[in-house]
C-alpha positions in Angstrom: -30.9 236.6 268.2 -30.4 236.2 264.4 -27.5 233.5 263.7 -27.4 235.4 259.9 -26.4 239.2 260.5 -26.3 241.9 258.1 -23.9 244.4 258.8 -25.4 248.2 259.2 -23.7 251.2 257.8 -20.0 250.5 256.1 -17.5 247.6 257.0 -15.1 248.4 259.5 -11.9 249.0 258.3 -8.4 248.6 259.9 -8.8 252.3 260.9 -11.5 250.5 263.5 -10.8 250.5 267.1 -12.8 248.7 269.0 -13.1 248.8 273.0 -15.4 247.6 275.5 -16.1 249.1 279.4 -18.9 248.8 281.8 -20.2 252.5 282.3 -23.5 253.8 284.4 -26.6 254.7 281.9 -29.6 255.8 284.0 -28.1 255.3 287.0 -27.4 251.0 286.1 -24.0 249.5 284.8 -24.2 248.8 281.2 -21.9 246.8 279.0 -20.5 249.4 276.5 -19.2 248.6 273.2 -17.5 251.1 270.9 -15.2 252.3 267.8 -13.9 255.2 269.2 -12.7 255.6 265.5 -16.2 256.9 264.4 -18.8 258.6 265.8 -21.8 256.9 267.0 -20.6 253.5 266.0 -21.6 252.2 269.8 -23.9 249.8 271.7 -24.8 249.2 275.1 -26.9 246.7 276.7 -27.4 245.7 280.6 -24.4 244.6 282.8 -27.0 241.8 284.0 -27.5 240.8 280.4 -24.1 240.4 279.4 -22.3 237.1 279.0 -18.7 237.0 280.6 -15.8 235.5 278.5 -12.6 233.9 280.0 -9.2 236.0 279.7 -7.2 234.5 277.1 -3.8 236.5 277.5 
C-alpha cells in the first residue's frame, strides 16, 4: 500500500456517485467498488481481502 496516492484519470466531481456491493467474479464474492456516473471508473478485490467498517448511521 502506498500512504502517498496519485489520483488516475480526472478528479471526481460532484456528478460522482459512488457505491459499493459484494458481487461473484469467477465464481468468488468480490468487494465491488464503483461510480456508476462514468464508465469504467470501478475496482474490485476479494471478499476475503476486504476490511469491514462499522455502520455509522
Amino acid at each position: 500500500m502506498t500512504p502517498e496516492a496519485t489520483p488516475v484519470g480526472r478528479e471526481a466531481d460532484r456528478a460522482s456517485d459512488v457505491v459499493g456491493a459484494v458481487d461473484e467474479i469467477d465464481g468468488r464474492p468480490h468487494l465491488v467498488v464503483a461510480d456508476i456516473a462514468r464508465d469504467d471508473a470501478w475496482i474490485a478485490m476479494a471478499e476475503s481481502a476486504a476490511v469491514a467498517v462499522e455502520d455509522h448511521r
